[in-house]
N, C-alpha and C positions, 0 to 999 in steps of 0.2 A: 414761184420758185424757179431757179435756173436748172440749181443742181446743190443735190447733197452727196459727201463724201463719207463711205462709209470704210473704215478701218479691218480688214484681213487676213487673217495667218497668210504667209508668202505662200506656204503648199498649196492651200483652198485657191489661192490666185491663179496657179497655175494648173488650177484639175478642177477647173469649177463643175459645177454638180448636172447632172443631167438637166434637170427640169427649169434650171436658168437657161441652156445653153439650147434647150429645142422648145423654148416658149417667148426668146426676149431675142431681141435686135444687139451682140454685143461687137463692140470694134476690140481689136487684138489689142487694145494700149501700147504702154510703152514706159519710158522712166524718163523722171522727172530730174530738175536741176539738181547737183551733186549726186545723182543716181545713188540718194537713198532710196528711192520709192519707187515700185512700179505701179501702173493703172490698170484695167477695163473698164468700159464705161457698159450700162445699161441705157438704150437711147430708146424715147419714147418717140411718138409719132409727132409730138407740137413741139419736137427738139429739144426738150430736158431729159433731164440721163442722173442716172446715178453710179456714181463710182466707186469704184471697188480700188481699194488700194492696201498695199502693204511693203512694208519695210524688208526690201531684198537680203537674202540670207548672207550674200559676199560681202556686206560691207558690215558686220555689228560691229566693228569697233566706234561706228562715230553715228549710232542709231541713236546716244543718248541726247545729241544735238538738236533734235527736231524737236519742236514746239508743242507734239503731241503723242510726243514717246509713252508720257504712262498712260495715255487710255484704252481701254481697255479694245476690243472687239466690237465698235457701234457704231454710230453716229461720230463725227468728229468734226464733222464743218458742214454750210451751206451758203449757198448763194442767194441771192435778189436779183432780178431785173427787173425793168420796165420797158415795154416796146418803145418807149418816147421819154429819152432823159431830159425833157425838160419838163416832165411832172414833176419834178424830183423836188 
C-alpha cells in the first residue's frame, strides 16, 4: 500500500484530536486542484501515509462535482505501488 485516503468533516480537519496530533508524524497539507478539498497526511516511517481529507466549507456550491461526494466519513480511495515498476 502507498496510501489510503480517508474522507473527513472540514472542522475535524482543521482541530484534529489530540491523540493523532502527539502520537503521529502529520504534514500541515493543503488543497487540492479546483480547491474543493483540503489534506493532512499521517506519514509513517517506510513513507506511507494516510490521508485525511475533506471538502472545504467555502466552496459547497460545486462539492456535488466530486467523484466521491456521497460517501460517507471512511475509507474513499487507496493506492498501490511497487518499489520496481517493471514487476508490474
Amino acid at each position: 500500500i502507498d496510501h489510503i485516503v480517508i474522507k473527513t468533516p472540514y472542522e475535524e480537519l482543521q482541530n484534529l484530536p489530540a491523540w493523532l496530533t502527539d502520537n503521529f508524524v502529520l504534514t500541515p497539507g493543503g488543497r487540492h486542484a479546483y480547491r474543493l478539498t483540503k489534506n493532512k497526511m499521517i506519514i509513517f516511517a517506510d513513507g506511507n501515509y494516510l490521508e485525511l481529507i475533506a471538502f472545504i466549507d467555502e466552496v459547497p456550491s460545486i462539492k456535488g462535482d466530486h467523484w466521491w461526494r456521497d460517501h460517507g466519513y471512511s475509507i474513499v480511495y487507496w493506492a498501490f505501488i511497487t518499489p520496481n515498476h517493471d514487476d508490474l
